[in-house]
Backbone as JSON Lines, residues from 0, in Angstrom:
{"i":0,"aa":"X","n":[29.79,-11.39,8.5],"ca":[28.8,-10.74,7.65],"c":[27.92,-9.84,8.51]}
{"i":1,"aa":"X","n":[27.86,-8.99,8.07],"ca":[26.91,-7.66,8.92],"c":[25.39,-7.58,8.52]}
{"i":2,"aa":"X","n":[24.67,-7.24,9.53],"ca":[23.48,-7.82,9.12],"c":[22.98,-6.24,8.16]}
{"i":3,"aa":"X","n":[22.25,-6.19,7.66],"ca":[21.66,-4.78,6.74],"c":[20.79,-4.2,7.39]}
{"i":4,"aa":"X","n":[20.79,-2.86,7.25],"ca":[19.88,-1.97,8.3],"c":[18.97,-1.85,7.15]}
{"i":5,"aa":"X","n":[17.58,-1.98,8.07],"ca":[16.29,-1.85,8.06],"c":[15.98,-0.64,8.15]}
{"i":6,"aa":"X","n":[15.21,0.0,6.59],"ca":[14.91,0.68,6.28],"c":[13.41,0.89,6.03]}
{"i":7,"aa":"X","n":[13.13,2.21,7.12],"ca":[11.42,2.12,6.95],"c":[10.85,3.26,6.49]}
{"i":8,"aa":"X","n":[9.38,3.09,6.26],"ca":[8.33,3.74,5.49],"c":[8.95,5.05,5.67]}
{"i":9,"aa":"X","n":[9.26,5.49,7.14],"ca":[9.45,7.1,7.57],"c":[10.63,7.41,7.02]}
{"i":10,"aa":"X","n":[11.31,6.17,6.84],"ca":[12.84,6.6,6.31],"c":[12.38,7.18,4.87]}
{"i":11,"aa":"X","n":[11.93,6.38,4.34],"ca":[12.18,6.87,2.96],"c":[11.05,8.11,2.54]}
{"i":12,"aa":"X","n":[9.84,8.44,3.31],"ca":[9.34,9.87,2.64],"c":[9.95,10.88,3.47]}
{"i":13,"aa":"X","n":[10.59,10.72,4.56],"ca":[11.81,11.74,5.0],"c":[12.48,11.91,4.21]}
{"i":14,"aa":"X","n":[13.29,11.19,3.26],"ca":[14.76,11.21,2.48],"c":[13.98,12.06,1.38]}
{"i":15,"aa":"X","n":[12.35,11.75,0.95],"ca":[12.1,12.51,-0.13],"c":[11.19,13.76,0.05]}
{"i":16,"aa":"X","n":[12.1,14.47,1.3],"ca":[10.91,15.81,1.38],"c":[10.3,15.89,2.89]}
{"i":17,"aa":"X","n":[9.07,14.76,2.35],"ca":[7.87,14.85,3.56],"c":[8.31,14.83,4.77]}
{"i":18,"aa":"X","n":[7.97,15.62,5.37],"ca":[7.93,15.75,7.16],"c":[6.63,15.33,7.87]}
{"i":19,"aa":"X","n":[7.38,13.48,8.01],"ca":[5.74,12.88,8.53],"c":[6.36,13.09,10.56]}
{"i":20,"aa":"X","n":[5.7,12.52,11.33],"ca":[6.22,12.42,12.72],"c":[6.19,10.56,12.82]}
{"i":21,"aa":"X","n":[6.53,10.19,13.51],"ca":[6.37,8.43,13.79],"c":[5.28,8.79,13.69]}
{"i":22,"aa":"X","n":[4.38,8.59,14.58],"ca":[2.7,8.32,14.81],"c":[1.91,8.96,13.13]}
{"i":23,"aa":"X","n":[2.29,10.18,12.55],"ca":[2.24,9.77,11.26],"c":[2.22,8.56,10.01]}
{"i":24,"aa":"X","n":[3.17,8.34,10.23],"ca":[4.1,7.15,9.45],"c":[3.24,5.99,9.99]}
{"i":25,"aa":"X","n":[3.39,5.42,11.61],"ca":[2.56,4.69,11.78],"c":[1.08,4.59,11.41]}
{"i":26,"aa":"X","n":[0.33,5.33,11.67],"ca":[-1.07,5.72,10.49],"c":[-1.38,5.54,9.41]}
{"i":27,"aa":"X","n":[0.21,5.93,8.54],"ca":[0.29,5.42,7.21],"c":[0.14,3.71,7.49]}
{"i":28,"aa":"X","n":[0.89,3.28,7.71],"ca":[1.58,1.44,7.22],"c":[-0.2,1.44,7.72]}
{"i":29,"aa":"X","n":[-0.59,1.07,9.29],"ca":[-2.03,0.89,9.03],"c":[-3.13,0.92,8.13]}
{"i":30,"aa":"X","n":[-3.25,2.1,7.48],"ca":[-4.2,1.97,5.89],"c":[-3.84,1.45,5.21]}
{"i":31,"aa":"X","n":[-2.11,1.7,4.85],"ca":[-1.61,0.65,3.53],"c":[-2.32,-0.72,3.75]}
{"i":32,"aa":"X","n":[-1.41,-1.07,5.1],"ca":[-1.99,-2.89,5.11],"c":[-3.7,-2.91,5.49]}
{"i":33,"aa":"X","n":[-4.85,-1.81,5.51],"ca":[-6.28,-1.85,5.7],"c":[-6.2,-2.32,3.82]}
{"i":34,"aa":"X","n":[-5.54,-1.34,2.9],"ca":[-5.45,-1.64,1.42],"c":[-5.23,-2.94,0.47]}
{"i":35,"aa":"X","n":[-4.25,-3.58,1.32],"ca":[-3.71,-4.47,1.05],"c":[-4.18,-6.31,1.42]}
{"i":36,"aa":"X","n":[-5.14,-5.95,2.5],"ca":[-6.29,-7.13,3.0],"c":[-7.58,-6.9,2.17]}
{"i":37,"aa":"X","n":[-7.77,-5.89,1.16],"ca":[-9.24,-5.61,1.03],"c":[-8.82,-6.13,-0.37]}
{"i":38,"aa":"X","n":[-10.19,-6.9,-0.61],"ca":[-10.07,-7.22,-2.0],"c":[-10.33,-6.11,-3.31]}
{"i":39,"aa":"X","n":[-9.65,-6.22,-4.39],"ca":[-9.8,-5.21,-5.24],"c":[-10.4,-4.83,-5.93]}
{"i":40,"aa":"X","n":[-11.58,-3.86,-6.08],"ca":[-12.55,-2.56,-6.09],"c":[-12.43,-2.21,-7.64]}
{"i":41,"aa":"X","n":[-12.37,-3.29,-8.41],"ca":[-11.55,-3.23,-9.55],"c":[-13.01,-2.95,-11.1]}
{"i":42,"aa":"X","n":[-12.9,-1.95,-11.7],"ca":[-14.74,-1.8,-12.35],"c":[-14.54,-3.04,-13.16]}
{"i":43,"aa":"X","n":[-13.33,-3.68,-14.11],"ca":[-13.54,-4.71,-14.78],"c":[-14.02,-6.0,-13.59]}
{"i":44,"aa":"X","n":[-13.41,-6.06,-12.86],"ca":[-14.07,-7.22,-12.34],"c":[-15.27,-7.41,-11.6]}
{"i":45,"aa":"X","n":[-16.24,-6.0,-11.24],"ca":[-17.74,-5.71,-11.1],"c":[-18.26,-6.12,-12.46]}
{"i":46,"aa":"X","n":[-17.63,-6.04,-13.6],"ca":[-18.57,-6.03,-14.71],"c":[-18.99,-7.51,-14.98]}
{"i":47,"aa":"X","n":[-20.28,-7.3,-15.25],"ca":[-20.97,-8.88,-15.57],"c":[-19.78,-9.59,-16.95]}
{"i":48,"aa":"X","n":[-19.73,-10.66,-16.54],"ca":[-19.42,-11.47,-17.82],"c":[-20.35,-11.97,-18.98]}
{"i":49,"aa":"X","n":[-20.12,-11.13,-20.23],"ca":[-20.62,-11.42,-21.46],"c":[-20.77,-13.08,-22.1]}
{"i":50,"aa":"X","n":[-21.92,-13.11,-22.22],"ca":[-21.89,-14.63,-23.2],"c":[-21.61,-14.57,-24.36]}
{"i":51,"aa":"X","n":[-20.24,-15.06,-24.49],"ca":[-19.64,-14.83,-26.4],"c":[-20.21,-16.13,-27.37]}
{"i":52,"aa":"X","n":[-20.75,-17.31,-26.48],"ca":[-21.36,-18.28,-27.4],"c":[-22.07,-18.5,-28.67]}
{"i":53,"aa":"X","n":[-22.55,-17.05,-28.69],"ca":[-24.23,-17.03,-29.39],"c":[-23.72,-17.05,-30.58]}
């Protein structure tokens, strides 16, 4: 069984166009995963919760 080639970030916005450089690409994955540790910035879940009791 052959193992599957690993396909990365640069691979695939190369295949669609973009002309990033590595150190590009690398820059990218860094913010993604800065995106992806930060909790989400989301306006419903800033919004106070309503008391429906009344």
């Amino acid at each position: 069984m052959s193992p599957r080639e690993q396909i990365t970030l640069l691979d695939i916005y190369r295949a669609r166009g973009f002309k990033l450089t590595r150190e590009q690409a690398r820059r990218l994955v860094y913010l993604l995963k800065l995106t992806e540790e930060r909790p989400a910035n989301d306006a419903a879940a800033a919004e106070p919760k309503r008391d429906t009791a009344a």
